[in-house]
N, C-alpha and C positions, 0 to 999 in steps of 0.2 A: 317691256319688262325683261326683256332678254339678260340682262346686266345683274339683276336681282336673282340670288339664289332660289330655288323652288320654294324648298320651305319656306320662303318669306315673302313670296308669291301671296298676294289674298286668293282665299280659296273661295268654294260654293258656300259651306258655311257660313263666313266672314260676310257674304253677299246677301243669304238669305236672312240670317240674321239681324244684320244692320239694317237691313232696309225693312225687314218687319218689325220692330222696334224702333227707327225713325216714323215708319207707318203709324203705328199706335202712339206714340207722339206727339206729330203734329193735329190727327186727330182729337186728342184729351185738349192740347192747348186751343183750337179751334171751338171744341165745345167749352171753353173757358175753366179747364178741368173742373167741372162740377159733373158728375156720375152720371152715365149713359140710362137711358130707361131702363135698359136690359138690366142693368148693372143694380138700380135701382127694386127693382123684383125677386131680383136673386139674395138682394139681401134681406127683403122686407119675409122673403121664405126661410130664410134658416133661424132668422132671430126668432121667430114661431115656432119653431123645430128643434129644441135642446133641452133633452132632459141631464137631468145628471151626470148620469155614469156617461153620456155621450161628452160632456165639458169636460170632466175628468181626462180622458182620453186623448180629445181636444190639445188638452191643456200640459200632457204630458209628452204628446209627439211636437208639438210645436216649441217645446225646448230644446230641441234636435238643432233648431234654425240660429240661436243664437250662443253667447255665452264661450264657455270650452270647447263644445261635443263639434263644431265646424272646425276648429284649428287641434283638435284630436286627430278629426278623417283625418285631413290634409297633412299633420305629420306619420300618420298612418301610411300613406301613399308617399312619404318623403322614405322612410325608412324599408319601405317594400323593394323601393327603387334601388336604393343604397346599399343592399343587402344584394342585388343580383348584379352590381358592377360588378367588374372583369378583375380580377382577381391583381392585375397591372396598375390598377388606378391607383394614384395618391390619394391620402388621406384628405388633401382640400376638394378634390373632388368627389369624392363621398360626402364631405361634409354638405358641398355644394347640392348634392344628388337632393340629399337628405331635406338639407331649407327651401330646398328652390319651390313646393307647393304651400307652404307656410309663407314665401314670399308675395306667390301668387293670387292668395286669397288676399293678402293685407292689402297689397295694391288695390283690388277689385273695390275692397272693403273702402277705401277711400275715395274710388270713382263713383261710387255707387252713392254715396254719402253727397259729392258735390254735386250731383245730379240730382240726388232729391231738396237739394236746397237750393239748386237752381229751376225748378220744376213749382217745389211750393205747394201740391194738390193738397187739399182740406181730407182728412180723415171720415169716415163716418161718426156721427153721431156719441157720445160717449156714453149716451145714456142704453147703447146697442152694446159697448165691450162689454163681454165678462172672461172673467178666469185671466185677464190680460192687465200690461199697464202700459201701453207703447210710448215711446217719444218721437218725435220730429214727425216731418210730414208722410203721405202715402204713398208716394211715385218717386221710383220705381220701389215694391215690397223693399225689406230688409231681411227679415226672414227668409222669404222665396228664393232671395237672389244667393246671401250667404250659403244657404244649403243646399242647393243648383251646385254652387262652386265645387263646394267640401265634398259633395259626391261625384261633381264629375271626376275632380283630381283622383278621387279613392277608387272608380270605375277605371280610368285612365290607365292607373297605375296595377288593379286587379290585371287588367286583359293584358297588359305587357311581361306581365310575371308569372302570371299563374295559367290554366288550361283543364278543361273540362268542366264535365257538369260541374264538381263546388263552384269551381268559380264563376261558372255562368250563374246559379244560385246567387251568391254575393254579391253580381255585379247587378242583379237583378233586386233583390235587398234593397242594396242601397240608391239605387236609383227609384223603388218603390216609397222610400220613406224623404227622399228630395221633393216628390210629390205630394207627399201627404202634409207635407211642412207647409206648403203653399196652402193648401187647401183648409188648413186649418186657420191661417189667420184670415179666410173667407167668414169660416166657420163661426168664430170669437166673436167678429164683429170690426176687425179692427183695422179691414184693408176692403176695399172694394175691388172687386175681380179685375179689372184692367190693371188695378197697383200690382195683384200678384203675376199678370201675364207678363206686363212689363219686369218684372226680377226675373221672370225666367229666362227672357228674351235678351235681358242684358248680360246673364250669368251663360247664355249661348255663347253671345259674341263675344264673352270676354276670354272664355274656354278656348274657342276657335282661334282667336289671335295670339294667346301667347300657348299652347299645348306645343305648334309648332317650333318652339323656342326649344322646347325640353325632349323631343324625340329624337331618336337615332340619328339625327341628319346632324343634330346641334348636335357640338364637340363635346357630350357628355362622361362619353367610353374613350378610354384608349383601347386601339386596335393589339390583339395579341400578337407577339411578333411568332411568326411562324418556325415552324422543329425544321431544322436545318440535316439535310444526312450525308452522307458520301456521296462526294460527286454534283451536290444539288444546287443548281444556281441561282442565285438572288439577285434582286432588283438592286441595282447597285446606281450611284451616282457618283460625281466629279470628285467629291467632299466623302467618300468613302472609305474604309478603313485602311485602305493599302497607301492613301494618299493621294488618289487620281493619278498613281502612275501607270496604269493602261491596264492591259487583261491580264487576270492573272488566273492560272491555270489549276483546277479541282484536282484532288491529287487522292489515288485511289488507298482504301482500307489494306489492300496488304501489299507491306514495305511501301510505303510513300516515298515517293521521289519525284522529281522534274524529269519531262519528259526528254529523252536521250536521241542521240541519234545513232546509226549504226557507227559503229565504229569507237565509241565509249567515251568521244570526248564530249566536251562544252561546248555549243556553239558561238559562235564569235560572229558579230558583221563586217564585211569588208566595209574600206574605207567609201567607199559610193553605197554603202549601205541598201544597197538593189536585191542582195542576196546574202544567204546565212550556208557558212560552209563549215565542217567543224573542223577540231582543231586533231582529232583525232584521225583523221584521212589516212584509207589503207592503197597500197602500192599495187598498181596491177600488172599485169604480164610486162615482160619488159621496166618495171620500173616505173610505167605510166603512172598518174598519180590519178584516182579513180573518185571523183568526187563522191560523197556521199548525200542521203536523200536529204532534202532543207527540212528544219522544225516544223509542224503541220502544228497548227492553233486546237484547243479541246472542243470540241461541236460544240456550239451555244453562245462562243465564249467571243462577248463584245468589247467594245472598247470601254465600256464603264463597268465591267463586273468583277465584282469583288471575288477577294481568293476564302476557300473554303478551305481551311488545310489540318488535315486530321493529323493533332499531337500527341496522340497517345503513345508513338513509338520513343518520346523523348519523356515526356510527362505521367503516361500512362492515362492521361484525357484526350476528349476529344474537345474540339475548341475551334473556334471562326476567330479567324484574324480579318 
């Protein structure tokens, strides 16, 4: 995997994940999905166990799981996201920031869906639901797995933006009421416990494989170009703004000019271009003719670095060519 980027890397997640929900699985289909004993107990107790105000209740958190309030979180967490880009971004990629967890659940929403009707498991009992009116089959939940998603995206998106107690509050919230959505269609009657282990375990793995997609690593952000100052040199390449024609020299904040040699002229290369002598050469004793010292390069300064050249003596700004 050396070739493959990190982030796209399966992680421990992706591993533990998957394989405890292939686990639970092949087990349901082995047992011919017909409800575990345990599974079987756990339900024959709660259907015994529901008064009123407790189905009310029931019956009010478990509309969390379906409906708006799932693609609410999830644009909730689109717009948290979109809202702390880099102030550099494009308008498509804010929009992108914005859909991309509203994308993510609809996908989920549609694998989750082929799976339960590749799966098949029989519901319990109908004469067990109340407060409820479900469609399609039990495995993996609908409910559990939907509101798994919508909160992890809205947790995901809290701890990337936000810091400190609220938002650990918040992120605890709504990860409190992903659970309780699970547990309520225990509760109703309308899922037997493996259906809702299985939504959670799928809405794991689905988190885990594409969250990677949408983090710092993935080309979300543009990078902010860095405050350029007098004298400061950049990462320059071939394709650069001087044109790749070689180094070119920072030139200081007071009186800017190319660097001189003694003697006040230009310097010029001789024809074997071996050395630079200028053109201004002073006379010395006798007439000798006293070469002067050769151009010396600016410290730093490579064969790709671009020129930083401060116009404010022309313009009255300052400006990067």
């Amino acid at each position: 995997m050396s070739g493959i980027p990190r982030r796209l890397r399966p992680s421990a997640a992706v591993l533990v994940a998957s394989t405890l929900f292939a686990a639970l699985t092949v087990l349901l289909a082995v047992h011919g999905f017909a409800p575990f004993a345990g599974e079987a107990r756990i339900h024959h107790w709660v259907t015994g166990h529901r008064p009123a105000w407790a189905v009310h209740a029931a019956a009010a958190v478990t509309f969390l799981g379906t409906g708006a309030p799932p693609y609410l979180a999830a644009l909730t967490a689109g717009l948290l996201l979109a809202r702390h880009r880099p102030t550099t971004a494009g308008r498509r990629d804010v929009l992108a920031t914005a859909l991309a967890p509203l994308v993510v659940l609809a996908l989920g929403q549609a694998v989750r869906h082929g799976l339960m009707l590749l799966f098949a498991r029989p519901r319990p009992p109908v004469a067990d639901w109340i407060a409820a009116s479900p469609s399609g089959h039990a495995y993996p939940s609908g409910h559990a797995f939907t509101s798994a998603v919508a909160a992890g995206l809205l947790m995901w998106a809290l701890r990337r933006t936000g810091r400190g107690l609220p938002t650990a509050a918040a992120v605890a919230a709504v990860g409190t009421s992903a659970v309780a959505v699970g547990l309520t269609r225990i509760y109703l009657g309308v899922h037997w416990p493996a259906d809702v282990l299985g939504g959670w375990l799928l809405a794991a793995l689905w988190l885990a494989l594409l969250l990677p997609l949408l983090t710092p690593g993935a080309p979300l952000s543009r990078a902010t170009p860095p405050e350029v100052g007098p004298g400061d040199r950049l990462p320059g390449a071939a394709g650069s703004a001087n044109g790749g024609a070689g180094p070119l020299l920072p030139v200081g904040g007071q009186g800017a000019h190319a660097p001189r040699h003694r003697g006040g002229g230009t310097s010029q290369p001789e024809a074997g271009g071996e050395s630079t002598r200028s053109t201004g050469d002073r006379r010395g004793v006798g007439g000798a003719r006293t070469p002067t010292t050769p151009a010396r390069p600016c410290p730093g300064a490579g064969p790709w670095t671009p020129i930083v050249v401060h116009t404010e003596a022309v313009t009255g700004r300052r400006g990067v060519r």
